[in-house]
N, C-alpha and C positions, 0 to 999 in steps of 0.2 A: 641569360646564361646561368644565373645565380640557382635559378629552380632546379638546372638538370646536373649542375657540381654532384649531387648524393648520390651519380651512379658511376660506373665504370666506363660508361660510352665518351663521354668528352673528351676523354683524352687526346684522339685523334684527332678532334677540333679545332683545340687550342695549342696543342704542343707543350713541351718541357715547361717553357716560360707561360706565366700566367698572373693575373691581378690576383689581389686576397682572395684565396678562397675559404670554403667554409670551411676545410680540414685549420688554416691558419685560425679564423675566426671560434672556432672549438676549443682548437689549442690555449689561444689567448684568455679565455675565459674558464678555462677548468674543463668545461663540461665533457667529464668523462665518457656518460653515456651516447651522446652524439659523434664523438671522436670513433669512439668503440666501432659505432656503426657505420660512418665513413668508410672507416678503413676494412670494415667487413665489406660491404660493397664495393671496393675496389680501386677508393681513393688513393693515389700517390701522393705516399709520407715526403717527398722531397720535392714537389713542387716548388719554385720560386717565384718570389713578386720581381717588380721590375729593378729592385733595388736589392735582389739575392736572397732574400729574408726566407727561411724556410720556416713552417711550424713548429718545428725544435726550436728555432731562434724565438719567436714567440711565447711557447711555454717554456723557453727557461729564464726568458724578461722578464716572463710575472709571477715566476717560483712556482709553475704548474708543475709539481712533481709528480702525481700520477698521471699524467699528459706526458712527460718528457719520458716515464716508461712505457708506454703505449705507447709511442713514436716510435722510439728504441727498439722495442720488440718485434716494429711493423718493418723495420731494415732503416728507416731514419740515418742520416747520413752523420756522424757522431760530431765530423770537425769541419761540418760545410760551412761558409765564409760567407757575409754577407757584403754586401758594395764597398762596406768600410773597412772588411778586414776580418773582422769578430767573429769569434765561434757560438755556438751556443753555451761552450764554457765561461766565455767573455761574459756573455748575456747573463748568466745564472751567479756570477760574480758582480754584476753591475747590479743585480736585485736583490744580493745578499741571502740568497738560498742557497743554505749551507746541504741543506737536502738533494737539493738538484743538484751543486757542486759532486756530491758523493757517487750519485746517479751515473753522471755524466763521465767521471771519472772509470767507475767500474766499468763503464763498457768503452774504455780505451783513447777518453778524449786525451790530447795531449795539453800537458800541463805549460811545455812550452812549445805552442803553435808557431812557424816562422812570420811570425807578422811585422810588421813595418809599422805599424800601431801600439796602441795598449793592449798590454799584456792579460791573461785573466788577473794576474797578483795588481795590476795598476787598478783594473776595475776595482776589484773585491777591496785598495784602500782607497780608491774615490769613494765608494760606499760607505766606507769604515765598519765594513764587515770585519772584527777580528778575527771570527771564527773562521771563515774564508782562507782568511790569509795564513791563520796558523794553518791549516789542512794543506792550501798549496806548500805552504814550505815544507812542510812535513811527507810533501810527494813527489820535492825536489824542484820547485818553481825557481826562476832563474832571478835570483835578487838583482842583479845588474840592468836586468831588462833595459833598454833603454830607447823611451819613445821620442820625437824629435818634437813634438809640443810638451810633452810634461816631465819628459825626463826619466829619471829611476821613478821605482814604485817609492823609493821612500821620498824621493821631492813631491811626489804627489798624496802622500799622509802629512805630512809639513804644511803643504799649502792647505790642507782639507782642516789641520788642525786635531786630526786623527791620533792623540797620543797612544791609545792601547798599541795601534797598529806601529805606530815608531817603534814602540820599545819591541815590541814582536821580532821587526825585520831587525834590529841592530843587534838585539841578542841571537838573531840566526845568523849574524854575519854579515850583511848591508855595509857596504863600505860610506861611513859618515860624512866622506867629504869628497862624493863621486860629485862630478862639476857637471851643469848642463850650462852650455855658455861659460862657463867659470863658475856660474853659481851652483854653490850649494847649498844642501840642505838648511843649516846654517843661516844662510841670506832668508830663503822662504819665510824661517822660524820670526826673522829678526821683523821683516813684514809685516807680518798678523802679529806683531809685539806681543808674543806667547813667550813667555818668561816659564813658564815649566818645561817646554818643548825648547827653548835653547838651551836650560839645565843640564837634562835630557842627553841634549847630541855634544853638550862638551863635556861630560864625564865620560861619553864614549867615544872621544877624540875629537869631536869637532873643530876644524882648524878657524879660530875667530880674525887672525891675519888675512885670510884669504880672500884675494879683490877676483870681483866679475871681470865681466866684458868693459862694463864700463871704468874699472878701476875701482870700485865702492867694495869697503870691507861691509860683514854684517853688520856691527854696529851705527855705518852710514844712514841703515835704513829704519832707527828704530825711535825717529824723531825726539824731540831733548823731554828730560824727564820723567821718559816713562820707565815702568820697573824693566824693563827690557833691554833698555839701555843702560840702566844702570846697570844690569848684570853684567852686560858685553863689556862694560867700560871697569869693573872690576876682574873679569877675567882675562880683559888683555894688562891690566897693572900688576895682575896674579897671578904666576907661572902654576900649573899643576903642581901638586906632592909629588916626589919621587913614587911615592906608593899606586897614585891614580895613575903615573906615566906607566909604571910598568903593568899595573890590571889592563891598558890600554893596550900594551903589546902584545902582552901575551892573549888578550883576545884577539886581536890581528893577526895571531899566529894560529889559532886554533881555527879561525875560518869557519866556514858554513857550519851548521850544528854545533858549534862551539860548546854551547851545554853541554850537551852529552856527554865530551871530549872531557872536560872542565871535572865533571861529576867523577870521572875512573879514576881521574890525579889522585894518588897515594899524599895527598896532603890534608891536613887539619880542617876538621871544617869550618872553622871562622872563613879560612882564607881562600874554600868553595863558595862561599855565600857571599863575598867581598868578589870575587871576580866574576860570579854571577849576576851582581849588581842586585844581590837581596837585603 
């Protein structure tokens, strides 16, 4: 069957549904001029495998960016779903092409597809693609997202150990101590005993009181003597400044894009670069 994929006649053979074919196998590999010709012949750009996988999902797994405009162009389906959920924007965030991101974007993917899954913002900080991830928020990605294995995007930069990506989402607005199971952020941080990444989320409010499912504060979990612990065990003996409380609020109050918001304040610039967290 694999010989006569490069014309237009099987279609009728095999139907909508179909194993890898060579348009996938093109896709995956770059090879533009092969695709080209495909889809000159009369290859359909939306074929699926048995697992939903279209050639978009493909080339934007492996950052084929002239593949994912060639698909594009050929009518490519922009926000088809693959068995798990995933868009091709999903895909081009889990491979940290910020090119493909853009691609995909221009021709109408959605930034927040209804998925019952990871989000493309949870992909692009499993990756610890920053770029990704500023672009999505920057096109109004849903910081709350919340998937039922990994939670918000920002427990899923926590556990990855992802700092650029942390401080990205909390300065857009990522609420610090969104719970999954009770845990948050926070707990993650205290885990991988990342002692700059608890700094991190409790200058931007991280609540160090706060017990999971199972009753464990973060510090429960950051076994004795590490710098990790030590920090959690000085910052519950150390209530914040008055001054860090209130950078705190008033970032809580300025919300999503807070920057921006922050930057037009009619006030002194010490205390734009002080609530910017510069």
């Amino acid at each position: 069957m694999a010989g006569s994929l490069a014309s237009g006649s099987w279609l009728g053979e095999i139907g909508f549904w179909a194993a890898r074919t060579p348009v996938h196998e093109a896709a995956r590999r770059g090879e533009i001029l092969q695709l080209q010709q495909l889809i000159a012949n009369g290859a359909c750009v939306n074929l699926v495998t048995y697992d939903s996988i279209t050639p978009l999902h493909e080339a934007s797994l492996q950052g084929q960016t002239q593949c994912v405009k060639l698909l594009l162009a050929a009518g490519a389906q922009v926000d088809a779903r693959n068995i798990d959920g995933s868009t091709p924007l999903c895909d081009a965030c889990a491979s940290g092409s910020v090119e493909c991101v853009k691609v995909l974007l221009s021709h109408g993917a959605k930034v927040n597809p209804p998925l019952y899954t990871a989000s493309p913002l949870h992909e692009a900080c499993l990756n610890g693609s920053s770029e990704c991830v500023q672009l999505l928020i920057d096109v109004g990605a849903n910081l709350e997202a919340h998937d039922c294995h990994f939670g918000t995007p920002l427990h899923v930069a926590c556990v990855r150990e992802h700092l650029d990506c942390v401080k990205l989402l909390l300065n857009a607005g990522a609420n610090v101590n969104a719970a999954k199971l009770h845990e948050t952020a926070l707990h993650h941080a205290a885990k991988v005993k990342n002692v700059d990444l608890v700094e991190m989320l409790v200058e931007f409010g991280g609540n160090v009181y706060a017990r999971d499912n199972r009753g464990k504060k973060p510090f429960d979990y950051t076994g004795s003597n590490s710098p990790a612990a030590t920090c959690l065990e000085y910052y519950e003996k150390t209530p914040l400044s008055l001054a860090q409380l209130c950078r705190v609020s008033l970032r809580k109050a300025t919300g999503q894009q807070g920057l921006e918001k922050i930057a037009k304040l009619n006030i002194p610039l010490r205390l734009v670069k002080y609530l910017s967290y510069n």
